[in-house]
N, C-alpha and C positions, 0 to 999 in steps of 0.2 A: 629786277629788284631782287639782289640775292641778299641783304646784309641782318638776317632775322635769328634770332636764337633757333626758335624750334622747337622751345619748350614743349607744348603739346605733346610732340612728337614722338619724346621721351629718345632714351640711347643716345650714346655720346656723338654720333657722328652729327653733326651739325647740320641745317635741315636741306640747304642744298644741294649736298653730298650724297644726301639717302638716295640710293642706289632701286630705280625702277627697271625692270627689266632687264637687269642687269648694267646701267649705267646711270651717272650720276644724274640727278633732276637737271642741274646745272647745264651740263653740256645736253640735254635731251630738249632744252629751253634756247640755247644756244645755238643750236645744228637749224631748230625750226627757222630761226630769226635770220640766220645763213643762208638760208636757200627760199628766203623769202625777197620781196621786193626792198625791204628794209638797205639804207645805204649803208647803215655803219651799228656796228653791236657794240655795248658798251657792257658792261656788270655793274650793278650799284651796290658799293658794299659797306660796309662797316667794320668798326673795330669789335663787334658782336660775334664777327665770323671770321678768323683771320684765316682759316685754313681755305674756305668758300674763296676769299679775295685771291690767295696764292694759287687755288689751280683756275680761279679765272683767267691771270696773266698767265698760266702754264698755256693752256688752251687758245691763247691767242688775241684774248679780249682786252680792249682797253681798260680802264676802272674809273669810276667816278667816286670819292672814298665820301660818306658823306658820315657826321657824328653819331648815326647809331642812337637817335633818341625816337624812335618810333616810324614803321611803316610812313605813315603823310606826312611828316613832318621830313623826313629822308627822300620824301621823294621830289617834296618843295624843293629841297636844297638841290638834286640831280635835275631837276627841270630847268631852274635858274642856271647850272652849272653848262645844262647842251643847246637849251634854247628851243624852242616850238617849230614846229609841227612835229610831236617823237611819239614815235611806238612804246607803251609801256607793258612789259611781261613779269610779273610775278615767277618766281622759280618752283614754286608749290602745284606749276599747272605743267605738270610732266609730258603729257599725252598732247599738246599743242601743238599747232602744224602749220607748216609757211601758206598752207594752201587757207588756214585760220588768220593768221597776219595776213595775209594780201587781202581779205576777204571783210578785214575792218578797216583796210586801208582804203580799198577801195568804195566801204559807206560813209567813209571819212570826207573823199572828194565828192559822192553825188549830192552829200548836203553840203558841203562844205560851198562856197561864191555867193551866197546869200545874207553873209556879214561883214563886219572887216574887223583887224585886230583893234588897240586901243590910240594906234596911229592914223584909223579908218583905212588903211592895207588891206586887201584880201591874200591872203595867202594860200586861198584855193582849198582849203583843210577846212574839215569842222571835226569837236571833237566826239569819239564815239568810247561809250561803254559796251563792251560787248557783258551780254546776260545770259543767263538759264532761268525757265523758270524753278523757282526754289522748291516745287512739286516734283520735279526732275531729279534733284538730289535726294529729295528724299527716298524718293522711288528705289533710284541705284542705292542708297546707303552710304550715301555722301554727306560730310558734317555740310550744315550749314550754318554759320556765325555769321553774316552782318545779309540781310535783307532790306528793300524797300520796295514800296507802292507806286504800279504804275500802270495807269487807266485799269484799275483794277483788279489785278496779277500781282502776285508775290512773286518780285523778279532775286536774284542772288548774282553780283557783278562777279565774274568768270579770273577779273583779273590781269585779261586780257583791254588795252585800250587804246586810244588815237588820243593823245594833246595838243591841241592847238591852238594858237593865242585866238583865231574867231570866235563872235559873239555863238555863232549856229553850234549848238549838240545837239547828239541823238543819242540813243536807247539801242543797240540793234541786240535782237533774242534772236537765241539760237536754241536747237533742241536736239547738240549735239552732245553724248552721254563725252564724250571726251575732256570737254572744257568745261564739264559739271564736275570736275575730281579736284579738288584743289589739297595738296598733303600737307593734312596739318596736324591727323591723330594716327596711330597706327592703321585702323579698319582702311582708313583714307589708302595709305599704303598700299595696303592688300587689293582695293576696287582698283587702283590703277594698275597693279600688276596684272588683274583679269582683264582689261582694257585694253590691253598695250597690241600693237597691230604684230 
């Protein structure tokens, strides 16, 4: 999911662009998803981002162009567009790693055969949010904008996820400082440049 202004962000270069550790979020989002069990990488973009969209295809990437009316409403339209069971990665989570995609892919399948899609199919997936808790962010110095309640923890979704048309989700928390950075203000920038392997 790269098709976002970036406002927060501030500075002209567009948010998947901003350069961690010396290279673009984009392709630092990209490379994980490469070298991950994932079959096929796509970029979801928008007319929000046109320069995000052109070095996507520079790079290698297919493009799912969706209209750029908001985060979930963009992502409805890419989901419909590739179809279930898909890996979903935000481009604001620079610091992610294929060994983090195989790692939700893989809580994906142990719950996943305990439902079936809306055809009663199992397709062996269920889907997963992977979390921090939102203590964790705060700790590091990480914005955090959108939380929820779960068995009693302030969790903050990473961004990181598994969709899949089965009935079965889960929650999987993790308490690793990498998938707690999501760039979406400057300071955000900065923690992940201290972060970065």
């Amino acid at each position: 999911m790269c098709g976002g202004r970036g406002t927060r962000l501030g500075g002209e270069t567009e948010k998947p662009l901003v350069e961690v550790c010396g290279t673009p979020m984009l392709d630092r989002v990209a490379s994980a998803l490469r070298e991950s069990r994932v079959e096929t990488v796509r970029a979801v973009v928008s007319p929000n981002a046109p320069e995000t969209a052109s070095r996507a295809r520079d790079i290698g990437l297919a493009t799912v162009e969706t209209p750029g009316n908001g985060y979930v409403e963009d992502l409805r339209y890419a989901l419909d567009s590739v179809g279930r069971p898909v890996v979903t990665v935000a481009a604001d989570v620079p610091l992610v790693t294929a060994r983090h995609v195989d790692d939700a892919i893989a809580a994906s399948k142990r719950v996943g055969g305990r439902g079936g899609d809306e055809d009663g199919e199992d397709d062996g997936f269920a889907s997963v949010t992977v979390c921090v808790p939102a203590a964790l962010k705060r700790r590091l110095g990480a914005s955090v904008d959108t939380t929820f309640d779960r068995d009693g923890r302030e969790l903050a979704p990473t961004g990181l996820n598994v969709v899949s048309e089965s009935a079965a989700d889960t929650v999987r928390v993790t308490y690793d400082a990498r998938l707690a950075v999501n760039v979406n203000r400057p300071d955000d920038a900065e923690l992940a440049e201290d972060l970065c392997d």
